[in-house]
Structure formats: C-alpha cells, structure tokens
C-alpha positions, 0 to 999 in steps of 0.5 A: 902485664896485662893490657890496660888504661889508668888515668891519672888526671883530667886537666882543665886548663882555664883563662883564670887558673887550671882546673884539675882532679887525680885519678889512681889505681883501684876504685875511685868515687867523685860523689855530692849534689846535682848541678856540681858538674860530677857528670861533666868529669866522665863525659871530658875524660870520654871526649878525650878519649875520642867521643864525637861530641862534648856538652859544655856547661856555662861556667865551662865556656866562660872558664876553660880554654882547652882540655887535657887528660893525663894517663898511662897506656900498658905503663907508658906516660901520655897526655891527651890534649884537645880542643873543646870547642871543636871536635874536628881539630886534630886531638893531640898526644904528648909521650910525657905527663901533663908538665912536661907537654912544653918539652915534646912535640905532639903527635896529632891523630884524626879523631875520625875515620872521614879524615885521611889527611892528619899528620899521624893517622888515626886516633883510634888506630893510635889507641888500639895499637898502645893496647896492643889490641888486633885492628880488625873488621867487623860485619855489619849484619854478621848472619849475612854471607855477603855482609858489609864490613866496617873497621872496629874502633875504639868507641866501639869498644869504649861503650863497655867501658863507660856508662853514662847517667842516662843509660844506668838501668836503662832500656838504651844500655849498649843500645839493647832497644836498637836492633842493628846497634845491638847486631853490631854491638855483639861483634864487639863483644866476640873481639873483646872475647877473642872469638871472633871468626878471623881473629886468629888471622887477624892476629897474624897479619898484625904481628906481621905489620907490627913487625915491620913497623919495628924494623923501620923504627930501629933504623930509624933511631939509627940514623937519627942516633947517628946523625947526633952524635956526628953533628956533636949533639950533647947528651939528653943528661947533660943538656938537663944539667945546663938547662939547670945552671943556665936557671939559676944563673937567670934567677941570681942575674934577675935578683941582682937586677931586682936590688940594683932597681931598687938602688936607682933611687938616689938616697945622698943628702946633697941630693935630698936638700936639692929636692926640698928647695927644688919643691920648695920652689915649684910651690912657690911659683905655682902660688905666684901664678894663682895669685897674679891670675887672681890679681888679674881677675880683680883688675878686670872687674874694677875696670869693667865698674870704672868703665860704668862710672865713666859712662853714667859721668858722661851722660850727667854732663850731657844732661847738664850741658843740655839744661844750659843751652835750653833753659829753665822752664818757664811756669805761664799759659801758652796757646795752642797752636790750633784752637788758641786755648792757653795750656798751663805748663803744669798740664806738660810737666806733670808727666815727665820726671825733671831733675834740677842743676844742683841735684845733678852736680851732687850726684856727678860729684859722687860718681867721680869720687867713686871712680877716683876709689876705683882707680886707686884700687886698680894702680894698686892691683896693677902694682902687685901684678907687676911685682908678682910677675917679677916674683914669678920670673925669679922662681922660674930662673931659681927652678931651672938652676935647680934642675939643672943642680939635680940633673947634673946631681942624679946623672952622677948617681945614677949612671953607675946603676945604668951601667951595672943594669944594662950589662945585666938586662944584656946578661939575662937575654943571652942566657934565656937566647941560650936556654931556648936553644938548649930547649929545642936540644932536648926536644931533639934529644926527646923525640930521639928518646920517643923513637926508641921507646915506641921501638921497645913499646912495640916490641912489647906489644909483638910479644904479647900478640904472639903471645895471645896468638899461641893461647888463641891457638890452643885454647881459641874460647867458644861464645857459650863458654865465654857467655856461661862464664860472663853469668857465672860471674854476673850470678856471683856479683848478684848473691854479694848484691842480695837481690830476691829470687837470685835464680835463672841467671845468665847471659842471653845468647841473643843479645848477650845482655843480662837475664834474671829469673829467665827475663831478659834484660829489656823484660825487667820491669823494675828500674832499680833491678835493671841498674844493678843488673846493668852494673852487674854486667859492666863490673863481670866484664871488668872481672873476666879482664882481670882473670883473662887475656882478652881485648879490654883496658881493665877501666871502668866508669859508672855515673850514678850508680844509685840511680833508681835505688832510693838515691833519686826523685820518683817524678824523675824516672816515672816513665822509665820504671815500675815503682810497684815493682822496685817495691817488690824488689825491695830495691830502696833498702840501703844494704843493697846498695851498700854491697854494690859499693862493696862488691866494687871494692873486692874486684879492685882489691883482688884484682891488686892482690892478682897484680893486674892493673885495673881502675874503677870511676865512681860518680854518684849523687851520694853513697853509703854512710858506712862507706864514706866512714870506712873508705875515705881515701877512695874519694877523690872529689866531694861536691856541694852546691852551696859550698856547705862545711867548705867543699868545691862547688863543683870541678870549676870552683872559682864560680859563684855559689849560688843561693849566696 
C-alpha cells in the first residue's frame, strides 16, 4: 500500500454540543453560500495538521472548546486534538479513533522545530515517519556550493496538498511571486519527486535509524509484556469483558435505585388521613393567626378613637370648670383705665366666639356616649382575641401530636427504603471505584498494545524504505523526465478541461510552475485560465502519486475551485484578472467547469480501480447542476445562509439565521 493520509472527520468539540462532518475515500464536495463557514473546514483540518495559525470566526469562539481531527495514516486509526486558542500547546495524538481517545494516553508532539522540550518530539517528524517519508535537509539557495541547510517539514510539503481560497488562480500559488520561497519550494518539489542530491544517502541513514528505533521497541514490549504477565495483569479481552458486565451491573443497580426513589413517597391510607388533618390543622392555625392580627389591629385603633374622646371630654370639663369659677359676662359700660371713656361690652365680646353652659353639656354628654360605644366595641374585640388566642394555642398543641403521628408514621415506612438505598448507593460507588480501575487496566494493556503496533508500523515503514531504496537505485528518476511527465499529465487534465489553444503545455524547468501556450504561469493574464492551470497542476501531482512511489499523501484539498470561472462577482477579483481575457478564454462557460469536477472524478475512480488509497476535498460556492444530479453521494455538506429547504447554516449550526 502506498503512503497515504485519508480523513476521516474533523470534530469540533463545543460548550453546547459537538460539531462534526465525515470524510471518506475518493472525492468529497462541501459546497453553498458565503459566510456558511465552508473555508473554516479545510483551514481546521490544515491547523491540525501543524499550521502556525487558525482564524477564528465569532460564532467559533463563542462555540467550540477545542478541535479534533479523526484520520488514517498508511491505514493506522489516529485522532489529532489541539487547542485552538493556542498554537503554542503542545498538539496531541491518540492511536484510536475519535471515541475511544478516554481509553489512551496521547502522545504530545512540538508543533514547531523552536521548541525542544515536548515529551514525544516534533510534530512534523511524528508525521514524516507515519508516512514513511526520508527526513531530510534541504538547501536554502540550492545554486550555492556553500548554501545553508534547514530541516524539510511537513508544511513544506503539506503547501502541494492544500490550496486555500486566496491562492486558487492566483500569482501567490506556492509562492511563484516570491523568488526565495519559490527557490526553496523547488527543493521540495525534487524530495517529493525523489530526486534530490542525497536522497539515496538519506534513505539510508533512515532505515538505519529506523532500524535501531525498532529494536529498541521490540525489547521494549518485552519487558513490558513481561512485567504483566508477572504482576497478573488480565488480558486486554478480558478486561473489555469485565468492563462490560461491571456496565450492566451499574445501569440494573441505578434502575433499582430509580424505582426504590420513587417508592419513598408514602402511599398507606393511615398516613394519607394524617396528612389531610395535619393540613387541615396547619390552615386553621394559620387563619386564627390572621384573624387575632387583624383583631389586634381593630383594638388598637378603637383605643387610639377612645383616647381622643377622652381628651375632647377633658378639655370640655375645663371649659365648664372655668365659666364657674369666673362667671358670666356681664352686659354694662366700664371706663377705660386710661382716658375714662365707657366701653360697651359688646365692643370686647364681638370678636371671640362663646359658648354658653348648656351647649357644653350636650356636647359632653355626646362624647361620652361615644366613648361608652367604643368601649363596648373593644371589650368585645379584646374577648374574641382571647378566644382566638386559645383557638390558636389548641391548633398548635393538635399540629405538633400530628407531627409527631406522621414522624412517627413515615419513619416506620420509609426507613426500609433508606435501608435498600444506601445499600445500593454503597453498591454503585464500589462498581464505578472498580471500573476505574478496570479503566486504567486497559490503558495499561492499550499502551502495551500501542508499543507492539508502532514495532509492526515501523517495520512497515523499513520495508517500504528499503523498498524505495533498491527502485531509487535502479531506476533514480532525473528533474526532466519528472517534469515532462508532471506536463504530460497537466496536458491530459487540460484536453478533459477544453480549454482554447491546448498547445505549449508543460512544466517550466525554472519554476516547475505550469505553462500554456509557452507563457509561464505568472505570465497568464486571464484569472480563470491560471485557476484551471493551478488545479491542473495539484490534481497532476496527486495523478503522479497514484502512478508512482513518490513522498506525496495521495490527499488533496482545493477551496473554491470555480474561482474566476462565472461562479464569483467581477468587483471581487477586479484587480487580480483580466476579464477581456477570461472572455477570450471562454472561461464563463459551464462545460468547463463541469469537466473540471468531472475530471476530479475519473482520478479518484482510477485511482480506485489501481487499488491506491487516495481522497480529494472539494469546497466550493457552488458546482455543476448535472453534477449535483448524478453524484449526490460525493456530497458531504451543503450549506445555506438562511437555512432555505432545511440545510445547516453552516458546520456550527445551532447560531441564529440571519435575515430571521
């Protein structure tokens, strides 16, 4: 089998739920409308594989807590979890798929070379040797006797895998535009290629070092093996097995537990007629407490009306007490005490208000017949307190009998139940205590299994090495013929295609780019023909891989294939293409677009039929109706801003819709 990566799905695990979509073998097409998140898909499952950097759209940071990707490495289960939120932690890998990730323990790797001090290595070495890819050196300036060397990573070689939005038909594709990138970047293409200067040396340094790394591993499981089977260690199949009854115990202790819960609410009819009279009771008091509060209110009012009769009774008898000591008025002239003149007495009494003896009396005798009434109400009230208050006191004597009835009455009831439940919380607790001990068995048992399988993995990986050693040796390929052949392919892709002018086609020498019509690929003026050159050349690359041994994953990702082919806004890209040209090309024509999509199929389909593993990505705004018709099960993910005819907003598809 060949060398090869094939997701299997990227996992968002989020504060609300999880957020997933599968992957398989062969083509598959995430495709709908802008905003939907279809991009963010391709950039998470290139962060898991050791990008630097992810951007994260709002409705990710308000929704996912970390990332996970599950795949297959030359058939071997891994899930790649990392935090995204933080580049810089250590990316961990679990030999299991997404599920069982609770049952090992990870490896952690570096994401970068700058950090020495991660407990496994580095990320990108982890990922060359599951390939069985050679590590090797690359020159900085490969023209230069004396050039600096830099260790060949993973993302190097990951850049002809994965071709973001922005670089589809663009003069940024694998950095043509940037001369020292694209120097380094033709080293790259030489390893994928095999043909670089050391790569039979190489080689052999790596089956040597993978050969002792084996070794180290065998004795390894040795001793481990060893050491188990000493101390008693169960098998890993028997341990599965108790871990399996010591479940369903769990789950027929917590329904009985369930039933005995629901049992504890007491149900005799001796006990339901305690309840009623002890209600019965509780109202009662509590309506004799209302109304000796509300008794107790109407008295101290009447008494605060009893004190004012009392104070205007007073003043009266003063008033009268007073007329009698002093007198009546006299009605004759007296002189003034300074000029003799007489003053009438009506001239001093005119301005004062009198009141004579008997009105006083009628209005005493009023008010003390009122105060009499008020009186009489209060003894009355202060009688139905007192009678309340002994009403109240006879409730509360009867409520604490019928408490002590219904203690006594529940106690006898219920404490069976008590019983039966604290014998099975004590049941439950020891069962989980021994399945998380059963638990840490089996990822002993797991990390033993993980030893012997990275021995048979890396045995795996020797044979082929030695394997790619001896064909190296004998058939060690030259940069022309690998280049005629890469043009031989990208002419074939370009014929299904249709463009115009399908002549002077290859691959340039220089930049190992794509030609047309002898114009090199920054030359191509018109948009849409560099985007069907720049897949064209990712999908020969991915064709040359399914034909050859060479140091490519079979995997490809393309976002937006359609991009400048009809499928987007002019405003858009109006400074990155020449519409006159895209014109000329006849680039806006669907066929063109549709044997694109149809030439993507033939490769997964043969590459199938060759029995190599191989798994194209797809995201796109849209794509081909006759496609949709014909291949639905390519589809994996079809999006929709406003959820029209029922479809996910997007990959995180619990947010609000907007224009709802």
């Amino acid at each position: 089998m060949k060398p090869h990566i094939s997701i299997s799905g990227l996992n968002l695990v989020g504060y609300r739920k999880n957020y997933s979509i599968p992957f398989f073998p062969g083509v598959n097409i995430v495709y709908g409308d802008s905003d939907t998140g279809k991009s963010s898909i391709l950039e998470f499952i290139n962060y898991l594989l050791g990008a630097s950097s992810i951007e994260l759209s709002d409705e990710v940071n308000a929704s996912v807590e970390y990332a996970a990707l599950e795949l297959e490495i030359n058939g071997v289960a891994l899930t790649i979890k990392r935090n995204i939120y933080d580049p810089k932690e250590y990316v961990e890998v679990y030999p299991c798929v997404f599920d069982r990730c609770s049952d090992f323990f990870p490896k952690k790797y570096s994401p970068n070379f700058s950090d020495t001090q991660a407990p496994d290595g580095f990320f990108s070495d982890f990922l060359l040797d599951s390939l069985g890819f050679p590590k090797v050196k690359i020159k900085v300036s490969p023209s230069k006797a004396d050039s600096e060397v830099k260790r060949l990573s993973f993302r190097n070689l990951f850049k002809y895998v994965y071709v973001n939005q922005d670089d589809v038909g663009s003069k940024s594709f694998l950095d043509l535009n940037n001369w020292v990138r694209s120097t380094s970047n033709r080293e790259v293409i030489k390893y994928i290629f095999n043909v670089l200067d050391s790569s039979i040396a190489e080689l052999e340094v790596q089956i040597a070092e993978y050969t002792r790394e084996g070794k180290q591993l065998l004795n390894k499981y040795t001793s481990v093996s060893e050491f188990l089977r000493e101390t008693g260690y169960d098998s890993q199949t028997s341990i599965d097995d108790s871990i399996t009854n010591i479940d369903k115990t769990i789950e027929a202790l917590e329904v009985e537990f369930a039933k005995i819960n629901s049992s504890m609410v007491a149900s005799s009819q001796s006990h339901t007629e305690l309840k009623a009279i002890f209600n019965e009771l509780t109202l009662n008091e509590k309506h004799a407490v209302q109304e000796i509060s509300k008794t107790r209110v109407q008295i101290e009012k009447y008494s605060r009306l009893k004190n004012d009769y009392e104070n205007d009774i007073a003043k009266i008898n003063s008033i009268i007490h007073a007329q009698t000591r002093i007198g009546q008025a006299v009605a004759h002239a007296n002189p003034c005490p300074i000029c003799d003149t007489p003053i009438e007495p009506t001239q001093a009494t005119k301005n004062f208000q009198t009141v004579t003896r008997d009105t006083l009396s009628d209005e005493l005798n009023s008010i003390q017949k009122k105060k009499k009434s008020i009186q009489l109400l209060i003894d009355g009230l202060s009688s139905k307190s007192r009678e309340l208050a002994k009403d109240q006191a006879a409730y509360n004597s009867d409520l604490s009998r019928a408490r002590e009835m219904l203690d006594t009455e529940s106690q006898a009831m219920i404490t069976p139940y008590l019983t039966q439940r604290d014998t099975l919380v004590k049941e439950i607790a020891s069962n989980k205590k021994a399945r998380d001990y059963l638990i840490n068995n089996i990822r002993v048992r797991n990390q033993q299994q993980k030893i012997h399988d990275a021995y048979e993995n890396l045995n795996l990986v020797i044979r082929q090495l030695t394997e790619r050693l001896a064909e190296l040796r004998e058939t060690a390929p030259s940069i022309a013929d690998v280049l005629e052949k890469l043009g031989d392919y990208l002419g074939k892709y370009l014929k299904k295609v249709n463009i115009k002018r399908q002549e002077g086609i290859s691959i340039s020498p220089r930049s190992f780019a794509p030609i047309i019509r002898d114009r090199d690929y920054l030359n191509i003026t018109s948009g849409g023909l560099r985007t069907i050159s720049s897949v064209g050349f990712m999908i020969s690359l991915l064709e040359f891989s399914i034909d050859s041994e060479i140091n490519h994953p079979r995997l490809l990702m393309i976002d937006t294939v359609g991009k400048y082919l009809g499928k987007t806004t002019k405003e858009k890209y109006q400074d990155e293409t020449n519409f006159q040209e895209d014109t000329r090309e006849g680039i806006s024509d669907p066929l063109k677009y549709q044997n694109i999509y149809e030439y993507i199929l033939g490769v997964a389909n043969r590459a199938e039929e060759k029995e190599v593993p191989c798994q194209i990505i797809l995201v796109d705004n849209d794509v081909p109706d006759t496609f949709i018709n014909r291949y639905k099960a390519y589809i994996v993910a079809h999006y929709s801003s406003t959820g029209q005819n029922g479809l996910d907003v997007g990959l995180i598809d619990d947010i609000e819709i907007k224009g709802r």
